[in-house]
PDB file of the backbone (N, CA, C, O) and the ligand in Angstrom, with CONECT records:
HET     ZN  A 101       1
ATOM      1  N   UNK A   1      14.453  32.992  -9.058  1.00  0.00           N
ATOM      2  CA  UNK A   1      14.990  31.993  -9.976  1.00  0.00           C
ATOM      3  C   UNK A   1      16.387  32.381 -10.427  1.00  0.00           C
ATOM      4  O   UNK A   1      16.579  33.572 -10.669  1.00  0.00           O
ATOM      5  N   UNK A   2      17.177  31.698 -10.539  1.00  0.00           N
ATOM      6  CA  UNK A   2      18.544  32.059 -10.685  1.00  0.00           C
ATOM      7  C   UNK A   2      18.876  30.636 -11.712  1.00  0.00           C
ATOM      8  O   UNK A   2      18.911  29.430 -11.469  1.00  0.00           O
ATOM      9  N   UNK A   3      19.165  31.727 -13.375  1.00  0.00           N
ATOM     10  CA  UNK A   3      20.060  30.528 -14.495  1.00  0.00           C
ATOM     11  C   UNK A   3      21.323  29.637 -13.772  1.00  0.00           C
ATOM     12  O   UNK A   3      22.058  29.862 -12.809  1.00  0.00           O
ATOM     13  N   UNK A   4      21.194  28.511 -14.734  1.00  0.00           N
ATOM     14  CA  UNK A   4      22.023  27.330 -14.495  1.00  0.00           C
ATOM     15  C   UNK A   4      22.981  27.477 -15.604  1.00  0.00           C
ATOM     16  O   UNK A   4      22.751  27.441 -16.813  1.00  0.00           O
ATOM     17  N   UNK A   5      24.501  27.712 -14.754  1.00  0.00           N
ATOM     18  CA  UNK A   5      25.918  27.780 -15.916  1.00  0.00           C
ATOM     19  C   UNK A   5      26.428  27.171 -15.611  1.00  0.00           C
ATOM     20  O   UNK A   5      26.583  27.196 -14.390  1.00  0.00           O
ATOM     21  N   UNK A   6      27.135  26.109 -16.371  1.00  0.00           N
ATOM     22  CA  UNK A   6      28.201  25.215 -16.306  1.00  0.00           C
ATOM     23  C   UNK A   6      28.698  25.093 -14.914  1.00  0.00           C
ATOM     24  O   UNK A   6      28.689  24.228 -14.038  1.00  0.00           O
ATOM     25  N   UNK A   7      29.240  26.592 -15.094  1.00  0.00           N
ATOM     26  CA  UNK A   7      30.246  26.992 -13.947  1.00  0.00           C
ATOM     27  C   UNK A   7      29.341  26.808 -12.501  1.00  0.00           C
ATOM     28  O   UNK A   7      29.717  25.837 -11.844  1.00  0.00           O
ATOM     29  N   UNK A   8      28.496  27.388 -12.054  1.00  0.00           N
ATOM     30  CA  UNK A   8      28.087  27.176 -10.904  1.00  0.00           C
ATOM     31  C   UNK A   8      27.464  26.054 -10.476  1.00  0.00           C
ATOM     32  O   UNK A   8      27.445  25.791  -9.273  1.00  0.00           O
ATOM     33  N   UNK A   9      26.644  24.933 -11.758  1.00  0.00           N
ATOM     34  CA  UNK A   9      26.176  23.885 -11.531  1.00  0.00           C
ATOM     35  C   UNK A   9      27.054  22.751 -10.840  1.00  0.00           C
ATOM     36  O   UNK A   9      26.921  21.830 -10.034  1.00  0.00           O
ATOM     37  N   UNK A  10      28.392  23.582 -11.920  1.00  0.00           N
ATOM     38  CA  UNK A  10      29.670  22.247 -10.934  1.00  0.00           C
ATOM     39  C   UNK A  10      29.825  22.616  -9.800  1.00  0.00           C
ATOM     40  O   UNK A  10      29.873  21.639  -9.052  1.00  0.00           O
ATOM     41  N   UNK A  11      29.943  23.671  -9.215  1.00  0.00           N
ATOM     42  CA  UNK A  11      30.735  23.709  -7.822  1.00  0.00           C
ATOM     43  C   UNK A  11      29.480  23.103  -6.702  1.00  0.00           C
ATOM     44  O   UNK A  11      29.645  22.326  -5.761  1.00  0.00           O
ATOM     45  N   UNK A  12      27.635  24.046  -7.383  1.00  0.00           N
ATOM     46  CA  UNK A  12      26.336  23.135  -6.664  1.00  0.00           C
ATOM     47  C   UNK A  12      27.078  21.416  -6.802  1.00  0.00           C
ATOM     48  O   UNK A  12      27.201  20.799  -5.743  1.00  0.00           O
ATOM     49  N   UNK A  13      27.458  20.849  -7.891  1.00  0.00           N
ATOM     50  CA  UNK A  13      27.488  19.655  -7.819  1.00  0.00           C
ATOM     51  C   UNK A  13      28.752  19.211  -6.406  1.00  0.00           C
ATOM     52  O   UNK A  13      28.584  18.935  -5.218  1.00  0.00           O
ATOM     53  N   UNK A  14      29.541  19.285  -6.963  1.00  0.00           N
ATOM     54  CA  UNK A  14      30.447  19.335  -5.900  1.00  0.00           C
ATOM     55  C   UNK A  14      30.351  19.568  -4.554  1.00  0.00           C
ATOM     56  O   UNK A  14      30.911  18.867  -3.712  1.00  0.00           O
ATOM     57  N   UNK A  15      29.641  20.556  -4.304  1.00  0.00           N
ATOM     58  CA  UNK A  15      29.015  20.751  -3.156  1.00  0.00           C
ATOM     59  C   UNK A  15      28.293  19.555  -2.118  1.00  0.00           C
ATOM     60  O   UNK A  15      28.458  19.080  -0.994  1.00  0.00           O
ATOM     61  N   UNK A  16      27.595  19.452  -3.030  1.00  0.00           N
ATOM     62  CA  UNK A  16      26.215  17.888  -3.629  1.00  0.00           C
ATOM     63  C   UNK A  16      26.930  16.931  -2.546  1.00  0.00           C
ATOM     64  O   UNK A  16      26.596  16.660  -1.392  1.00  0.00           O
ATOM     65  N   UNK A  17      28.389  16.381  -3.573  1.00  0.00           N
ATOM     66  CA  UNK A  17      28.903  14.648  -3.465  1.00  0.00           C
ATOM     67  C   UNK A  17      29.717  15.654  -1.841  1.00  0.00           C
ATOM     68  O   UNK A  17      30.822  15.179  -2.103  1.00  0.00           O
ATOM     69  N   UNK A  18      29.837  16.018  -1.314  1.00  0.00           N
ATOM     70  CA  UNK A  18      30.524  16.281  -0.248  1.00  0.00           C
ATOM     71  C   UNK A  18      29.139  16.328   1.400  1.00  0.00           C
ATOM     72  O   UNK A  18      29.193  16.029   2.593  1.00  0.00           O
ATOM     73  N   UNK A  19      28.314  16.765   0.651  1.00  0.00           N
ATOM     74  CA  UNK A  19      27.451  16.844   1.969  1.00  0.00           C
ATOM     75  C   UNK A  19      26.779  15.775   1.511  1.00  0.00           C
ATOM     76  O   UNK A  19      26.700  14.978   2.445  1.00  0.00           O
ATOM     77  N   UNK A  20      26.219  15.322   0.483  1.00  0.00           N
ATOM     78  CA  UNK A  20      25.183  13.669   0.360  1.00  0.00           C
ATOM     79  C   UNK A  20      24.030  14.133   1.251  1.00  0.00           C
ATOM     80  O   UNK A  20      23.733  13.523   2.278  1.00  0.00           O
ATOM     81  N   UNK A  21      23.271  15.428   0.755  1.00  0.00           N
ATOM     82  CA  UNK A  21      22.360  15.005   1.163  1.00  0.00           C
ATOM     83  C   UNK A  21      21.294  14.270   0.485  1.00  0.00           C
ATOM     84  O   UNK A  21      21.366  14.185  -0.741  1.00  0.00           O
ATOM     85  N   UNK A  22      19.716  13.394   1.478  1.00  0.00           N
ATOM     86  CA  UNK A  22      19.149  13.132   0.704  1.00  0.00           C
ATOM     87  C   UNK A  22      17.571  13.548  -0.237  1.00  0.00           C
ATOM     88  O   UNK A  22      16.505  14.009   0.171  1.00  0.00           O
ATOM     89  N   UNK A  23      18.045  13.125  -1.671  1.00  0.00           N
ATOM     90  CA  UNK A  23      16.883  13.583  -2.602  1.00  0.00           C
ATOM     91  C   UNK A  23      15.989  12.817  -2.943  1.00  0.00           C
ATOM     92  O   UNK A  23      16.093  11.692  -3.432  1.00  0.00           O
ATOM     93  N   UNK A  24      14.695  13.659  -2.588  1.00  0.00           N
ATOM     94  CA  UNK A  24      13.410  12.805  -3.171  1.00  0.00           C
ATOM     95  C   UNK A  24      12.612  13.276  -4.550  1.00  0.00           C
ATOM     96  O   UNK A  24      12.654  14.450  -4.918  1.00  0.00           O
ATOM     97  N   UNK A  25      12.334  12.887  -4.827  1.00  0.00           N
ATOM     98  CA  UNK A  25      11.621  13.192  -6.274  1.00  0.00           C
ATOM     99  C   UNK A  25      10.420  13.718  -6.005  1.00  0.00           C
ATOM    100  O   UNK A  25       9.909  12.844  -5.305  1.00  0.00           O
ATOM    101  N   UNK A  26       9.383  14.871  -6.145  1.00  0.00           N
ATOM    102  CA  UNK A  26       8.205  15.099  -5.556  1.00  0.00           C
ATOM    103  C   UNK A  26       7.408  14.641  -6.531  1.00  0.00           C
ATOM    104  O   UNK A  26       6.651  13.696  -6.309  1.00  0.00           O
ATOM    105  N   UNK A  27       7.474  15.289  -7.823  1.00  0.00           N
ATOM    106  CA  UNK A  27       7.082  15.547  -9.349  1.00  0.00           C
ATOM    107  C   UNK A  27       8.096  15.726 -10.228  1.00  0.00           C
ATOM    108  O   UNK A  27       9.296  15.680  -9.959  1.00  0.00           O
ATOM    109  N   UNK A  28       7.604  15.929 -11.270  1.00  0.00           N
ATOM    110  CA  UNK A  28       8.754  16.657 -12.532  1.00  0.00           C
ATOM    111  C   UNK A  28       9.496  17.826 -12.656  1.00  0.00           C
ATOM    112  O   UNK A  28       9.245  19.003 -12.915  1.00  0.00           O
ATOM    113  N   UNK A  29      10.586  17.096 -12.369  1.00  0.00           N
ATOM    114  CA  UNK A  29      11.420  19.130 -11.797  1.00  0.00           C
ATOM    115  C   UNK A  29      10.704  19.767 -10.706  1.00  0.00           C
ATOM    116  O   UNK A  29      10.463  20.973 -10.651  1.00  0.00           O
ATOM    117  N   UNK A  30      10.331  18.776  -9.721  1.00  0.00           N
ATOM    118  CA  UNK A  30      10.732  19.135  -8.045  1.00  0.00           C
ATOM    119  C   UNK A  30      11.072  18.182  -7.338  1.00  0.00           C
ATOM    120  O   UNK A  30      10.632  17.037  -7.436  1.00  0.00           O
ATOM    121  N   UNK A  31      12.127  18.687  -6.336  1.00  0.00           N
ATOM    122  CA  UNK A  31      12.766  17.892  -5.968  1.00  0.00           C
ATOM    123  C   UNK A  31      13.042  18.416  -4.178  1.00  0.00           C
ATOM    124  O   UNK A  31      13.458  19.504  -3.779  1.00  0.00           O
ATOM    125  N   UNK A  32      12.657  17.265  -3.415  1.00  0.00           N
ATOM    126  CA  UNK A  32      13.051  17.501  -1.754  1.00  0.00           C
ATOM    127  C   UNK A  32      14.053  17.049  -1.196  1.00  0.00           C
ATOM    128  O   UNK A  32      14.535  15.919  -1.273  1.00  0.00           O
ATOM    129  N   UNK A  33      14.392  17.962  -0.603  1.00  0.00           N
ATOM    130  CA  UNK A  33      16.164  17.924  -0.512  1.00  0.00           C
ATOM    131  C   UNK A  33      16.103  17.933   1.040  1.00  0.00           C
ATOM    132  O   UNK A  33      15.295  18.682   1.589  1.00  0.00           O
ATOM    133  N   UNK A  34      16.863  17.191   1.718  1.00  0.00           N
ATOM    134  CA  UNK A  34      17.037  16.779   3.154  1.00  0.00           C
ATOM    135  C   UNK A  34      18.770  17.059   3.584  1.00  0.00           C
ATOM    136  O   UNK A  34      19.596  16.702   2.744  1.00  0.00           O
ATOM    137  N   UNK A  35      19.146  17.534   4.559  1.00  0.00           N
ATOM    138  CA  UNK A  35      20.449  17.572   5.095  1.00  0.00           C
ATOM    139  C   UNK A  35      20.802  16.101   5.926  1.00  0.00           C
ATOM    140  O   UNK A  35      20.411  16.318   7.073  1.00  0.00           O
ATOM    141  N   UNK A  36      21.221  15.056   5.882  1.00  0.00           N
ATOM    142  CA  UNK A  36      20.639  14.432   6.647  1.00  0.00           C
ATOM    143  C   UNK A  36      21.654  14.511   8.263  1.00  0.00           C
ATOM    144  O   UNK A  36      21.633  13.536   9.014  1.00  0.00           O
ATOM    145  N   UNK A  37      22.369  15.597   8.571  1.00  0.00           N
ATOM    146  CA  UNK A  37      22.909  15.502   9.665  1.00  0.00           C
ATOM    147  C   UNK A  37      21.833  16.599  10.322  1.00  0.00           C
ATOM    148  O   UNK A  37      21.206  16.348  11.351  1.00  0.00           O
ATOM    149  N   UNK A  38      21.745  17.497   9.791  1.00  0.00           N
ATOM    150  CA  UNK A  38      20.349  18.867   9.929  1.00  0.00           C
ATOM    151  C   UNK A  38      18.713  18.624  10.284  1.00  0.00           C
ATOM    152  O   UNK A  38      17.988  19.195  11.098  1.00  0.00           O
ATOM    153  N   UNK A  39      18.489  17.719   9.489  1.00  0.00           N
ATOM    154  CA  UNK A  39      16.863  17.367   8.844  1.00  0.00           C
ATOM    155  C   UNK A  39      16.458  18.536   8.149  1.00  0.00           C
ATOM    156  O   UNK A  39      15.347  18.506   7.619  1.00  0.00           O
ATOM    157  N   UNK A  40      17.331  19.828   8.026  1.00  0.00           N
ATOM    158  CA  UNK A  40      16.916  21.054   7.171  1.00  0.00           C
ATOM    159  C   UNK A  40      15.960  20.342   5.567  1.00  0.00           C
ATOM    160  O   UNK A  40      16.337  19.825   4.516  1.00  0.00           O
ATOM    161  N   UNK A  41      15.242  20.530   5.888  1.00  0.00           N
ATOM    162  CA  UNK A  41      14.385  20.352   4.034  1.00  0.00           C
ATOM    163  C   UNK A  41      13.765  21.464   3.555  1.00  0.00           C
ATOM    164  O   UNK A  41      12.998  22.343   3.948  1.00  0.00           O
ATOM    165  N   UNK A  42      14.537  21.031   2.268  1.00  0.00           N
ATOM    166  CA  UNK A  42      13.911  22.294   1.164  1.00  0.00           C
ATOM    167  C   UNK A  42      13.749  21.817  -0.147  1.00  0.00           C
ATOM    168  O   UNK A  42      14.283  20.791  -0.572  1.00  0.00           O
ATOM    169  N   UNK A  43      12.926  22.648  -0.864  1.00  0.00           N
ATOM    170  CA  UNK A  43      11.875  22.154  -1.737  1.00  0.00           C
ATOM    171  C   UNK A  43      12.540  23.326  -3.137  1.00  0.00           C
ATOM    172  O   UNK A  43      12.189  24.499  -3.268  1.00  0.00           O
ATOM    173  N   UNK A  44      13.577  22.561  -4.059  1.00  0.00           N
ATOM    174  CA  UNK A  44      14.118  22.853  -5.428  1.00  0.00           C
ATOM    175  C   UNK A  44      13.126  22.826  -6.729  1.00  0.00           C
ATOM    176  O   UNK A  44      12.527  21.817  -7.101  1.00  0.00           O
ATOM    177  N   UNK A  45      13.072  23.792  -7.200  1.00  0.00           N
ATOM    178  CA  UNK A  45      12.134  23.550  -8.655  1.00  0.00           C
ATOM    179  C   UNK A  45      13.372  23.658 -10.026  1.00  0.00           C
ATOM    180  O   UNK A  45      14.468  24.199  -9.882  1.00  0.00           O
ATOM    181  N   UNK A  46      13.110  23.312 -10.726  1.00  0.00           N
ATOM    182  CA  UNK A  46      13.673  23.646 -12.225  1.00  0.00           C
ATOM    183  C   UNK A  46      12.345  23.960 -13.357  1.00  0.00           C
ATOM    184  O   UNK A  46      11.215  23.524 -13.580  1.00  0.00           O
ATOM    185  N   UNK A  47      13.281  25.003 -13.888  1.00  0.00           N
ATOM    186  CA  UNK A  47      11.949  25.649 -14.963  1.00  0.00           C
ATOM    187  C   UNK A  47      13.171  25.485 -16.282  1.00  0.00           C
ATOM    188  O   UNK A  47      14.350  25.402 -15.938  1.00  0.00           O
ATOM    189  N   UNK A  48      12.864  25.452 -17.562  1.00  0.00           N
ATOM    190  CA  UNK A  48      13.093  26.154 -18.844  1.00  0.00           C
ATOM    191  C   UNK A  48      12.216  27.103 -19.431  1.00  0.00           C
ATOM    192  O   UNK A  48      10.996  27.010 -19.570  1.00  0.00           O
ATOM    193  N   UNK A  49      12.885  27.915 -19.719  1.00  0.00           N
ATOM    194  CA  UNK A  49      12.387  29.039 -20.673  1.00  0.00           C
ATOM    195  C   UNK A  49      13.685  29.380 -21.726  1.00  0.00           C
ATOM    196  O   UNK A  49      14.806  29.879 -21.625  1.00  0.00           O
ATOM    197  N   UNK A  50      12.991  28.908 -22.600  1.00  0.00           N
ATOM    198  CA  UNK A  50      13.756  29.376 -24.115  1.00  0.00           C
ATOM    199  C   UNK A  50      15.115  29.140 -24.017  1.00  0.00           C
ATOM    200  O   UNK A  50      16.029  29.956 -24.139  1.00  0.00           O
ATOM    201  N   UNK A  51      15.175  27.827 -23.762  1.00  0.00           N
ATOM    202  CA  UNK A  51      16.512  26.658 -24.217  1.00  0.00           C
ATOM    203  C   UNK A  51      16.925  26.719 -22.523  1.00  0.00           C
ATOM    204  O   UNK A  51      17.259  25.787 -21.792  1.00  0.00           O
ATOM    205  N   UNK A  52      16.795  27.906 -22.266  1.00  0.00           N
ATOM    206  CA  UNK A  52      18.083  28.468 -20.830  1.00  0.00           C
ATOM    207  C   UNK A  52      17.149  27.563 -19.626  1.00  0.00           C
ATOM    208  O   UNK A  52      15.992  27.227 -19.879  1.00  0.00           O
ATOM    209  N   UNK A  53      17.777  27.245 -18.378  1.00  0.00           N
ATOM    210  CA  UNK A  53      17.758  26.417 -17.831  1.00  0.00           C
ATOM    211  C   UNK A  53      17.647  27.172 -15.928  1.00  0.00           C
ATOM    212  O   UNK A  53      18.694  27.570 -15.418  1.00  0.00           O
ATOM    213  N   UNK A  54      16.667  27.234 -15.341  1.00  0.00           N
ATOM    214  CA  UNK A  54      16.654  28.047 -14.200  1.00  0.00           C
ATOM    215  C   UNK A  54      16.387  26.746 -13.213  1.00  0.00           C
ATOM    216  O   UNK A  54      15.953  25.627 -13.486  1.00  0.00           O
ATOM    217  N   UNK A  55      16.970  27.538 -11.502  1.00  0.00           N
ATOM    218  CA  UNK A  55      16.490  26.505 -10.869  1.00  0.00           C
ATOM    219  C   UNK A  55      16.145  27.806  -9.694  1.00  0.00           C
ATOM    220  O   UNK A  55      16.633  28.936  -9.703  1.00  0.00           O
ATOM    221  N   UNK A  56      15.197  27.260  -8.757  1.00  0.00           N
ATOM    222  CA  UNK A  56      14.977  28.034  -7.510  1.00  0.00           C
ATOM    223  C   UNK A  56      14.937  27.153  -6.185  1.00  0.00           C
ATOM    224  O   UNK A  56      14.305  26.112  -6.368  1.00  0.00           O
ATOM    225  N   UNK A  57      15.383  27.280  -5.057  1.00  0.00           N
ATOM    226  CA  UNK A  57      15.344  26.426  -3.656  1.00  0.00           C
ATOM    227  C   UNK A  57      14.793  27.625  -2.917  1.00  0.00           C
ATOM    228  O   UNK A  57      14.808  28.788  -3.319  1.00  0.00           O
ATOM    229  N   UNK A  58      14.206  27.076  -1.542  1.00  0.00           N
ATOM    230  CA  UNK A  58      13.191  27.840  -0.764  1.00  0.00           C
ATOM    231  C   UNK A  58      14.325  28.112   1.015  1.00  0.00           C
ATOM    232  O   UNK A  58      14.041  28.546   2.132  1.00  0.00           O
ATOM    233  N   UNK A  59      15.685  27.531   0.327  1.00  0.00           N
ATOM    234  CA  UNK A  59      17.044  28.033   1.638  1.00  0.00           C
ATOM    235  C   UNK A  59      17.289  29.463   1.195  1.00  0.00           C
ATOM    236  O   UNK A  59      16.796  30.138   0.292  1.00  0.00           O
ATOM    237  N   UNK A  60      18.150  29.693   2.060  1.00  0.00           N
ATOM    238  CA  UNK A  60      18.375  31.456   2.049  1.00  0.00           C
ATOM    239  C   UNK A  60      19.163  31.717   1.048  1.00  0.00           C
ATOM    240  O   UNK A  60      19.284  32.861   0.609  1.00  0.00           O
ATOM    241  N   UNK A  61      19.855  30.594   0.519  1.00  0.00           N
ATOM    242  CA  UNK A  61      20.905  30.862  -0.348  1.00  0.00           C
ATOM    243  C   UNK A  61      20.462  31.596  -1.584  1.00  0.00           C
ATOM    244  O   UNK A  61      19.364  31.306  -2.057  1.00  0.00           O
ATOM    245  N   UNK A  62      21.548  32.943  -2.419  1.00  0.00           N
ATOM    246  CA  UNK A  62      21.141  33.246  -3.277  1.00  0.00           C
ATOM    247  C   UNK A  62      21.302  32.764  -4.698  1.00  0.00           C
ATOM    248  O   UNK A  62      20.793  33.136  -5.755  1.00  0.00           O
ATOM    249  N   UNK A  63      22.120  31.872  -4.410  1.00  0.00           N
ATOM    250  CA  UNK A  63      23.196  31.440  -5.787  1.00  0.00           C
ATOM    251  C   UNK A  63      22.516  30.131  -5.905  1.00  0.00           C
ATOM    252  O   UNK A  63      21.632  29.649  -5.197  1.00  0.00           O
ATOM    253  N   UNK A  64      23.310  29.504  -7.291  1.00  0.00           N
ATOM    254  CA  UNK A  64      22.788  27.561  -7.070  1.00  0.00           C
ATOM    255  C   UNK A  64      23.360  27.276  -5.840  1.00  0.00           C
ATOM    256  O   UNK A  64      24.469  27.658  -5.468  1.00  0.00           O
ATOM    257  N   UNK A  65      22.733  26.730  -5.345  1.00  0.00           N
ATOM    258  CA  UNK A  65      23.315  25.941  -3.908  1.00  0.00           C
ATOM    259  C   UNK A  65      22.980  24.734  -4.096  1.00  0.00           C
ATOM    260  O   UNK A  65      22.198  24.302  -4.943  1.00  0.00           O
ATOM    261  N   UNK A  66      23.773  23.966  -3.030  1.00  0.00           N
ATOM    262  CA  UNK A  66      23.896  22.714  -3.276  1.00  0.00           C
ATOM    263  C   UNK A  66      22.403  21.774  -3.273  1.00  0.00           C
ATOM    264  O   UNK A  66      22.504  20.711  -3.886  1.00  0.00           O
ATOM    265  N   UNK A  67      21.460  21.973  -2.841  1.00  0.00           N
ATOM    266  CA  UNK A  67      20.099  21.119  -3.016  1.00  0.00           C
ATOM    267  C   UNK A  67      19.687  21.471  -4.194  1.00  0.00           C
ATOM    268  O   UNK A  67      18.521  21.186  -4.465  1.00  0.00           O
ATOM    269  N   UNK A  68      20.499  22.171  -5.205  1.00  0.00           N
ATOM    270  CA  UNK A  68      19.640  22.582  -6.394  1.00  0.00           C
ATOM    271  C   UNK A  68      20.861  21.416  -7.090  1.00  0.00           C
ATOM    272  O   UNK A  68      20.496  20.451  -7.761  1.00  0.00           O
ATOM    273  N   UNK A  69      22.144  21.675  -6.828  1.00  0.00           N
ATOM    274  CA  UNK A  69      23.400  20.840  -7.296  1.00  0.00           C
ATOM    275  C   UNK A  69      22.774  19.010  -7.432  1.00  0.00           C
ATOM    276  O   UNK A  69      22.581  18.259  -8.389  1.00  0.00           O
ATOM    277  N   UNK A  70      22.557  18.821  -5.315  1.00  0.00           N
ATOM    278  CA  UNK A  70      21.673  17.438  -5.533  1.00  0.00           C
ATOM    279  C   UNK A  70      21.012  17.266  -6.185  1.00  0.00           C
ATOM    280  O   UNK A  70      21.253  16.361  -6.983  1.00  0.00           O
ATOM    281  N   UNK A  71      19.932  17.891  -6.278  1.00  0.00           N
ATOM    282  CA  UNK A  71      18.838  17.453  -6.964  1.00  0.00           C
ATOM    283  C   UNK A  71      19.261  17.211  -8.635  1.00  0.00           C
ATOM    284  O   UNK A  71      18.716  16.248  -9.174  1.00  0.00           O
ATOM    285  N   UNK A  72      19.963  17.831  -9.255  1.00  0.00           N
ATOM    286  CA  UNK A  72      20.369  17.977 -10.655  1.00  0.00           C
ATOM    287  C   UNK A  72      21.362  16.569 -10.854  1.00  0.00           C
ATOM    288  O   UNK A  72      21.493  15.833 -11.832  1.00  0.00           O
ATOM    289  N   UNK A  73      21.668  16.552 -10.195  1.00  0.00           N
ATOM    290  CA  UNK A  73      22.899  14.978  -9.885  1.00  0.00           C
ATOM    291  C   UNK A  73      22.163  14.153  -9.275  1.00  0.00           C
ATOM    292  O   UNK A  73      22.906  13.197  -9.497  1.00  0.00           O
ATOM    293  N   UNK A  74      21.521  13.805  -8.825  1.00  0.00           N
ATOM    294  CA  UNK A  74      20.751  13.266  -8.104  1.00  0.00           C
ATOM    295  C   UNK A  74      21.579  11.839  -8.182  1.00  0.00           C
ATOM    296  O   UNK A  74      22.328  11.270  -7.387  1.00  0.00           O
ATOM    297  N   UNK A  75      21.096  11.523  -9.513  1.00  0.00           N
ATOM    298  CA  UNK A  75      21.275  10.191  -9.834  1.00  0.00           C
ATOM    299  C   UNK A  75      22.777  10.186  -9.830  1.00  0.00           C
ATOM    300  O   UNK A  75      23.096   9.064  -9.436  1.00  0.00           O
ATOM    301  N   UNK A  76      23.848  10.889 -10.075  1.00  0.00           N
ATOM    302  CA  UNK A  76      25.436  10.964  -9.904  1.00  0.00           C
ATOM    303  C   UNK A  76      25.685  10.706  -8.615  1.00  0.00           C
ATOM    304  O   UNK A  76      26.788  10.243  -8.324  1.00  0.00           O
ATOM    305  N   UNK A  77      24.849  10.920  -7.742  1.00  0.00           N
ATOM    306  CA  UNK A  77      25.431  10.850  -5.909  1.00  0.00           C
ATOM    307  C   UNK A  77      24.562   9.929  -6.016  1.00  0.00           C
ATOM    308  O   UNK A  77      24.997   9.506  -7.087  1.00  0.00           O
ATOM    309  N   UNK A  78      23.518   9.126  -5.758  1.00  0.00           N
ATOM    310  CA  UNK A  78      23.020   7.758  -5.625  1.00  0.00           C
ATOM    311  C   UNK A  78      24.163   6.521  -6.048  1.00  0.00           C
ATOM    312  O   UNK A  78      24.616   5.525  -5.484  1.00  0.00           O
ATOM    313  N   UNK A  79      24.358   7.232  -7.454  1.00  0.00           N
ATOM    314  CA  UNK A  79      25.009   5.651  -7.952  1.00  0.00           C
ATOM    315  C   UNK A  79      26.564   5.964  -6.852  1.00  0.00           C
ATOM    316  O   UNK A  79      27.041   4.912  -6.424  1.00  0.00           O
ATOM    317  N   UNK A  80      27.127   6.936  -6.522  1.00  0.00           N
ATOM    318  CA  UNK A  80      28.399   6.807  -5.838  1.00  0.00           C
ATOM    319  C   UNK A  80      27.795   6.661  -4.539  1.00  0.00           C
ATOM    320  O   UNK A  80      28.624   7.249  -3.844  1.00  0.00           O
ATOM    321  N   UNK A  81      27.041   6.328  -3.886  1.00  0.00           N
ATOM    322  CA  UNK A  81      26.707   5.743  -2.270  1.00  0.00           C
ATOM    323  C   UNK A  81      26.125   4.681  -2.705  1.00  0.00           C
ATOM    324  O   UNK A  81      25.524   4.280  -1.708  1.00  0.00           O
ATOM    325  N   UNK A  82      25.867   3.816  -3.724  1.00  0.00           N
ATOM    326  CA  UNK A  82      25.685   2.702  -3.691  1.00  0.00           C
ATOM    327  C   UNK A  82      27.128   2.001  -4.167  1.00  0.00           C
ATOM    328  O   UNK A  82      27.450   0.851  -3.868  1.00  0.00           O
ATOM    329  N   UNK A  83      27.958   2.953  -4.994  1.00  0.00           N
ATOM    330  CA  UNK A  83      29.503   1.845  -4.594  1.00  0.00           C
ATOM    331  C   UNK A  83      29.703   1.732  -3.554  1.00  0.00           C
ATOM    332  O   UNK A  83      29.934   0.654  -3.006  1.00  0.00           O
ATOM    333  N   UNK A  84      29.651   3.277  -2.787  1.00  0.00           N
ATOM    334  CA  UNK A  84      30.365   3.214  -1.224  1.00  0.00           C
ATOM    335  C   UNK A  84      29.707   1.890  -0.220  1.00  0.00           C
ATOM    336  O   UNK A  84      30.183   1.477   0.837  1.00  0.00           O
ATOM    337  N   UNK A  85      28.409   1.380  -0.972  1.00  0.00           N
ATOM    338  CA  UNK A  85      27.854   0.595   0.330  1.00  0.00           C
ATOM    339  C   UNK A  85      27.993  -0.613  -0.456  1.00  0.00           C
ATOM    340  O   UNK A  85      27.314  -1.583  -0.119  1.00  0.00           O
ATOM    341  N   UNK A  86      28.739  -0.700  -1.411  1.00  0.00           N
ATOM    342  CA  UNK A  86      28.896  -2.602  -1.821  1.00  0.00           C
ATOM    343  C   UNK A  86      30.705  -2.492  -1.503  1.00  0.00           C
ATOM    344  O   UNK A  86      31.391  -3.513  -1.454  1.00  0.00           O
ATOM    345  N   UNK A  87      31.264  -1.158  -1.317  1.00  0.00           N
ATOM    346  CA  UNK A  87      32.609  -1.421  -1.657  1.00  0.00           C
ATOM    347  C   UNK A  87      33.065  -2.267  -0.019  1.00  0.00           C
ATOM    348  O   UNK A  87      34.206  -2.691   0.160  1.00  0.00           O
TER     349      UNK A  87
HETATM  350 ZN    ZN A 101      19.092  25.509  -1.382  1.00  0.00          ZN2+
END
């Protein structure tokens, strides 16, 4: 499990709106994350403990990485690929 800071959530986010991959909702604070040029899927949790804010993904990565970024934005990259597909 690795805490969620400002700082790394943005760059996971960022990460996020550049690859688009797609997120499914499993349950509450899990989330399945798809590459969709890859089909790589991996399976993001989020926990709290005592205010602080953790997330874990089942990729090799050690840091937030970006399916933890998607999943947390989720709804920030949906609503910008649904401008992209009315624009
Ligand atoms: Zn990951």
């Amino acid at each position: 499990m690795i805490e969620i800071t400002k700082t790394n959530i943005e760059k996971a986010i960022n990460k996020a709106r550049q690859t688009k991959p797609f997120v499914k909702v499993i349950e509450f604070r899990r989330y399945s994350v798809t590459n969709k040029i890859t089909g790589a899927n991996y399976t993001v949790k989020f926990t709290k403990i005592d205010d602080k804010k953790f997330a874990e993904c089942d990729c090799k990565a050690t840091v937030i990485c970006y399916h933890i970024g998607a999943s947390i934005g989720a709804h920030i990259v949906l609503a910008e690929q649904m401008q992209t597909a009315t624009a």
